[in-house]
C-alpha positions as CSV (number, residue, x, y, z in Angstrom):
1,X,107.6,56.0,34.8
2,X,108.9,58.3,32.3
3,X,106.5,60.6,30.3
4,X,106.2,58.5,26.6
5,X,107.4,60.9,23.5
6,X,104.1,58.9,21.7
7,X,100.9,61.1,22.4
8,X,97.2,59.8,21.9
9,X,94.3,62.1,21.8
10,X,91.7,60.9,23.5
11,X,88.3,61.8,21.8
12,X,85.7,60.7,24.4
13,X,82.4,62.2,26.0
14,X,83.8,65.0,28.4
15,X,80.6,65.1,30.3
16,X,77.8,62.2,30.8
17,X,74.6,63.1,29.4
18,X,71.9,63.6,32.2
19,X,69.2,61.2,31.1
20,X,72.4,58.6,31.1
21,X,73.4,59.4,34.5
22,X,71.0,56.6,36.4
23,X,72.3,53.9,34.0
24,X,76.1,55.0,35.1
25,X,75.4,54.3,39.0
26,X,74.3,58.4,39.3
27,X,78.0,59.8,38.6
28,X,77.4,63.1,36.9
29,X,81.4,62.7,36.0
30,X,81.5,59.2,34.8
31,X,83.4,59.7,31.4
32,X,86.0,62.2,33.2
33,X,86.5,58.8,35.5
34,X,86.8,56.8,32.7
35,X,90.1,58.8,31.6
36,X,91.6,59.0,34.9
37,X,91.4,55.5,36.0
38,X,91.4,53.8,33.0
39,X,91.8,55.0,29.9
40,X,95.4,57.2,30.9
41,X,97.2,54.6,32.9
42,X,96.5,52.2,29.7
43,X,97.9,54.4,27.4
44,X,100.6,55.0,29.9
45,X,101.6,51.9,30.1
46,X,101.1,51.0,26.1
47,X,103.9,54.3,26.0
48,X,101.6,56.8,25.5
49,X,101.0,60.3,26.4
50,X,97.3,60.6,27.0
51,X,96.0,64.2,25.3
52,X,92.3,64.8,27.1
53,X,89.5,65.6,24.7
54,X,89.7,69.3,26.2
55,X,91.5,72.6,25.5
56,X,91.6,75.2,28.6
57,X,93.1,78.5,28.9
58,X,92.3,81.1,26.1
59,X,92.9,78.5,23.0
60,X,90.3,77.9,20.8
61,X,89.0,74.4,21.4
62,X,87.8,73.3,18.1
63,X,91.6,74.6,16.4
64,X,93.2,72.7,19.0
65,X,91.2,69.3,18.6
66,X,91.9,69.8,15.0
67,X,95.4,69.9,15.9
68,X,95.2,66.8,17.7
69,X,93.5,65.1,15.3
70,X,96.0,66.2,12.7
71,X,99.3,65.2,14.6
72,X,98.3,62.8,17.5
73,X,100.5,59.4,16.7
74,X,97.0,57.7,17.4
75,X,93.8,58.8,18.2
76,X,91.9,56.9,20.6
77,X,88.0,57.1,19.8
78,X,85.8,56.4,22.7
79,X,82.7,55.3,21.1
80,X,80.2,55.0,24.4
81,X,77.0,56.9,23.9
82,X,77.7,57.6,20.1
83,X,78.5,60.9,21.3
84,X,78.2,63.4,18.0
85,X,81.2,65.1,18.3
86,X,83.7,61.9,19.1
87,X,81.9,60.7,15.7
88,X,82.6,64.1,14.0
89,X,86.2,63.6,15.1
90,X,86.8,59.9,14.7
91,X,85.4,61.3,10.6
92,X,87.9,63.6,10.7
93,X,90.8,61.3,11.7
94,X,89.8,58.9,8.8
95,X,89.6,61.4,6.3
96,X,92.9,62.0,7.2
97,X,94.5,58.7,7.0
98,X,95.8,59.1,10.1
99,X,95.4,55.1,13.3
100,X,92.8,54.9,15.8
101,X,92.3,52.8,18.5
102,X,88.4,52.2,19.4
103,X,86.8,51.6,22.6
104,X,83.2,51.5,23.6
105,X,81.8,50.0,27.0
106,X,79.5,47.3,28.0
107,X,76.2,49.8,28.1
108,X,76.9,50.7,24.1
109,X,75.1,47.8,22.7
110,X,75.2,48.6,18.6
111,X,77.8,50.8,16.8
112,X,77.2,52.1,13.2
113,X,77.9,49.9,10.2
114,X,80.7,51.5,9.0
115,X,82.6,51.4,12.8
116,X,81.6,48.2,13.1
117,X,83.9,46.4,11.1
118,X,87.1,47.8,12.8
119,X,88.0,45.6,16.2
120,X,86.7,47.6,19.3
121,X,87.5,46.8,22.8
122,X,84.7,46.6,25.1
123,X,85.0,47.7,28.4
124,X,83.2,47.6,31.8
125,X,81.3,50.7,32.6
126,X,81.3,49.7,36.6
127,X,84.9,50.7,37.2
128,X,84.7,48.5,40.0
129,X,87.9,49.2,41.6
130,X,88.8,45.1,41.9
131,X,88.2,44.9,37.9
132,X,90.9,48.3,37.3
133,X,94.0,46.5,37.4
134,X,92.7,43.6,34.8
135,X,90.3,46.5,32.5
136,X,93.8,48.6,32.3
137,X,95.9,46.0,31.2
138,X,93.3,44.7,28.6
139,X,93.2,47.8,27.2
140,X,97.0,48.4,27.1
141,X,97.1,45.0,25.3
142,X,94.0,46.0,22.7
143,X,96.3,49.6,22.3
144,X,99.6,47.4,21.7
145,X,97.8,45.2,19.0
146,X,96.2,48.4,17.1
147,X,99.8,49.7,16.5
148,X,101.7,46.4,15.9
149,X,99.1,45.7,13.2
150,X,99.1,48.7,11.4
151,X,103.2,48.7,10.9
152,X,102.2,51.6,8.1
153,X,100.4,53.8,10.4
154,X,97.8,54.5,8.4
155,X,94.1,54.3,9.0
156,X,92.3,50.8,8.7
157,X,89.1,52.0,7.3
158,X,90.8,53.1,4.1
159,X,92.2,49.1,3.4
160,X,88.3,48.5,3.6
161,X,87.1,50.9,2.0
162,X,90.0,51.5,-0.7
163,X,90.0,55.1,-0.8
164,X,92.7,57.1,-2.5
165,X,92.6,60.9,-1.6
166,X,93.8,62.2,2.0
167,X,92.3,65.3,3.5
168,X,94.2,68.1,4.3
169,X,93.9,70.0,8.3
170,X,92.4,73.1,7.5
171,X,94.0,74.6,10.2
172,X,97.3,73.5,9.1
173,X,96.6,75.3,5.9
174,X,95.8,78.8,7.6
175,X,98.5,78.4,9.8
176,X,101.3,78.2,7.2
177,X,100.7,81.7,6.7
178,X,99.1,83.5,9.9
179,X,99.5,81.4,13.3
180,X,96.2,83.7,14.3
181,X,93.9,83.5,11.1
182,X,92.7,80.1,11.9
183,X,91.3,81.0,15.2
184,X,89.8,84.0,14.2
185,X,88.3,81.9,11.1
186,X,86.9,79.5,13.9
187,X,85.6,82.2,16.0
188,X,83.7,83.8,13.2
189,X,82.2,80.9,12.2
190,X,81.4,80.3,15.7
191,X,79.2,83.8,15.8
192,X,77.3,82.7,12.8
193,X,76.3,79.8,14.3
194,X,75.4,81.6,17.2
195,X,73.6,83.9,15.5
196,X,71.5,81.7,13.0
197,X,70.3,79.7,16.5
198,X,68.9,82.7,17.8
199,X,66.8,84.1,14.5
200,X,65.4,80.7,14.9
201,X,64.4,81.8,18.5
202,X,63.1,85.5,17.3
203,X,65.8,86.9,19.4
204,X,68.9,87.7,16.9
205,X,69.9,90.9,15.9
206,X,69.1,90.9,12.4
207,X,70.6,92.2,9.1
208,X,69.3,95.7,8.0
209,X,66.3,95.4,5.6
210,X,66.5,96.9,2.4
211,X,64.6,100.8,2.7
212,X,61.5,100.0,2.1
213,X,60.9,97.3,4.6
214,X,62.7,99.0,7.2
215,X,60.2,102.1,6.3
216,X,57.1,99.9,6.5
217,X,58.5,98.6,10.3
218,X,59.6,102.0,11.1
219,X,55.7,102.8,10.5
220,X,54.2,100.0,12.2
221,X,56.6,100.7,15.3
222,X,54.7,104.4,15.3
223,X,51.8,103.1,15.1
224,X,51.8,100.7,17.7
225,X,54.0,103.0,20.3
226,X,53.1,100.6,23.4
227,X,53.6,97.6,21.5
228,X,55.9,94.8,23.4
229,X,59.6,94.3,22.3
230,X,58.5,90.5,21.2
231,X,55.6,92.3,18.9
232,X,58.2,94.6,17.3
233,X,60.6,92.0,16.7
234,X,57.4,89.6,15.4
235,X,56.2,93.2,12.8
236,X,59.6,93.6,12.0
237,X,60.3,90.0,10.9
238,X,57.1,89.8,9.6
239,X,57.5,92.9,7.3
240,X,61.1,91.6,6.3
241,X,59.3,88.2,5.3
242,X,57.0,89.8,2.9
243,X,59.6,91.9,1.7
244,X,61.2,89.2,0.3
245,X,58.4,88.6,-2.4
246,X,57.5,92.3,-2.8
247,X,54.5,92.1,-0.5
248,X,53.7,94.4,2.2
249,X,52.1,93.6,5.6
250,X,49.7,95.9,7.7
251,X,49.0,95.4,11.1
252,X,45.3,96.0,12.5
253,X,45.1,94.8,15.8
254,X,48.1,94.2,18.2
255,X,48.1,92.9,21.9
256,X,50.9,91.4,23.5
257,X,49.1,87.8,22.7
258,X,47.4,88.4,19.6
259,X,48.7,90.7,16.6
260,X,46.1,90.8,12.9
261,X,48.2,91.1,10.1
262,X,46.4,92.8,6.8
263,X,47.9,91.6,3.6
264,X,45.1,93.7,1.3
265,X,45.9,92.7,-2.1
266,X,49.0,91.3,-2.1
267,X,50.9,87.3,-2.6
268,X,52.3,85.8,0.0
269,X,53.1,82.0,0.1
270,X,51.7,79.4,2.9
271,X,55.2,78.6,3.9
272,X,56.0,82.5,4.4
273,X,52.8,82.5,6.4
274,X,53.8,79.6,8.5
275,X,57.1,81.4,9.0
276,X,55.3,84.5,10.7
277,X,53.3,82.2,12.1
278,X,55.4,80.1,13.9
279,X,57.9,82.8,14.9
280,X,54.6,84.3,16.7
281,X,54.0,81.0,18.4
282,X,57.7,81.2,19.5
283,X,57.8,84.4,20.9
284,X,54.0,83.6,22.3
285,X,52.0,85.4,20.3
286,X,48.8,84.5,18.3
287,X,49.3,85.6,14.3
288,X,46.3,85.6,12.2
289,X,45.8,87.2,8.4
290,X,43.5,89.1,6.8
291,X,43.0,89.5,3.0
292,X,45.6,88.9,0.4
293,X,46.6,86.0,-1.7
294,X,48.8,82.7,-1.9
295,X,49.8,81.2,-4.5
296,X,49.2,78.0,-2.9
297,X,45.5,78.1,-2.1
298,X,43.0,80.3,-3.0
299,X,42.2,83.5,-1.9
300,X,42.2,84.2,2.0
């Protein structure tokens, strides 16, 4: 059979989430079945090119999803699990006015509200091979009947819902003018990401504090020369914490468990406290406070 000049993105689960495994017979690679033996030949045979929910190679997987999503002829939504980022894209795809096609198997009970409303073909999640032959040419049929009622080829959500105003492919828009910008857009914001997650860990390598923090830590580092990498991180954070409301923090006693911070006469809030404190529990280390003030309870 011929390759179809149609293509559908498929936006599916690419892997099967571990504590999901058991209830798909143990097969670690259930969804990536899925696609081979029944969701491809279906579109195949409804005369479309199946485009698999993953980029390899050097591209940038999020610009070339967005791609997909942008200028797919349909985009076929695989709703089993309620996987986050087939929700994120099937958003995406109404936002930009753009048919779908939505599937779900027989293990995915309830779908949201707003999903709900739009005809969904269910599926068997056994893939028994004696049901594949019937499964792919139900599906075919449920493709075939998504296109032929939608003769506009717009997005049915947006009859229902009566919105007005299309989005616009970000990545469209940078590419108009530099082919690269758009991944180096998505790769920076990529790194930020990247980099808030680990300050919530204590681990991130963090923005230089103005002089007199980074004077106060440069101190505390001298004082405490034998001090663990996790209780310089901890002082340093600490001191950039109070820094932020003028306050200063001295440390008295430091272990590698157990570090006394000495606030003398200074205001610091509870929830800046519970900050130090809980990046100490992170990184395993007990915080405790001595003196100072908060203007949430009285005096310490």
């Amino acid at each position: 059979m011929p390759t179809p000049d149609r293509k559908c993105f498929v936006a599916m689960p690419i892997s099967t989430p571990a504590e999901r495994v058991p209830d798909y017979g143990g097969d670690a690679d259930h969804f990536a079945h899925v696609l081979e033996y029944l969701i491809a030949p279906a579109l195949l045979e409804a005369g479309y090119q199946a485009v698999p929910p993953a980029a390899s190679g050097s591209t940038v997987i999020q610009a070339e999803i967005v791609k997909n999503l942008e200028n797919a002829d349909l985009v076929l939504c695989d709703l089993s699990t309620l996987n986050p980022n087939v929700m994120l894209e099937l958003g995406m795809r109404i936002a930009l006015d753009r048919p779908i096609c939505l599937i779900r198997d027989n293990l995915t009970l309830t779908l949201p509200f707003d999903t709900s409303i739009i005809n969904t073909y269910r599926y068997e999640s056994s893939l028994n091979l004696w049901d594949m032959r019937k499964e792919r040419e139900a599906l075919a049929a449920h493709i075939l009947a998504t296109r032929n009622s939608n003769p506009d080829n717009r997005n049915p959500l947006w009859r229902v819902f009566g919105l007005t105003q299309r989005a616009e492919s970000p990545v469209q828009q940078v590419e108009e003018t530099d082919p690269l910008q758009a991944q180096v857009e998505l790769l920076s914001k990529q790194m930020a990401t990247l980099i808030q997650q680990q300050t919530a860990t204590g681990t991130a390598a963090r923005a230089t504090p103005d002089p007199a923090v980074a004077e106060q830590a440069a101190q505390d580092e001298l004082a405490f020369p034998d001090a663990t990498p996790a209780v310089r991180d901890l002082l340093r954070e600490a001191a950039r914490i109070a820094g932020e409301v003028n306050a200063r923090i001295t440390p008295t006693e430091v272990t590698d468990t157990e570090v006394v911070l000495d606030l003398g006469v200074y205001v610091l809030g509870l929830s800046r406290r519970e900050d130090i404190i809980n990046l100490g529990h992170r990184l395993g280390i007990r915080v405790r406070f001595l003196g100072g003030q908060s203007p949430d309870s009285p005096a310490a």
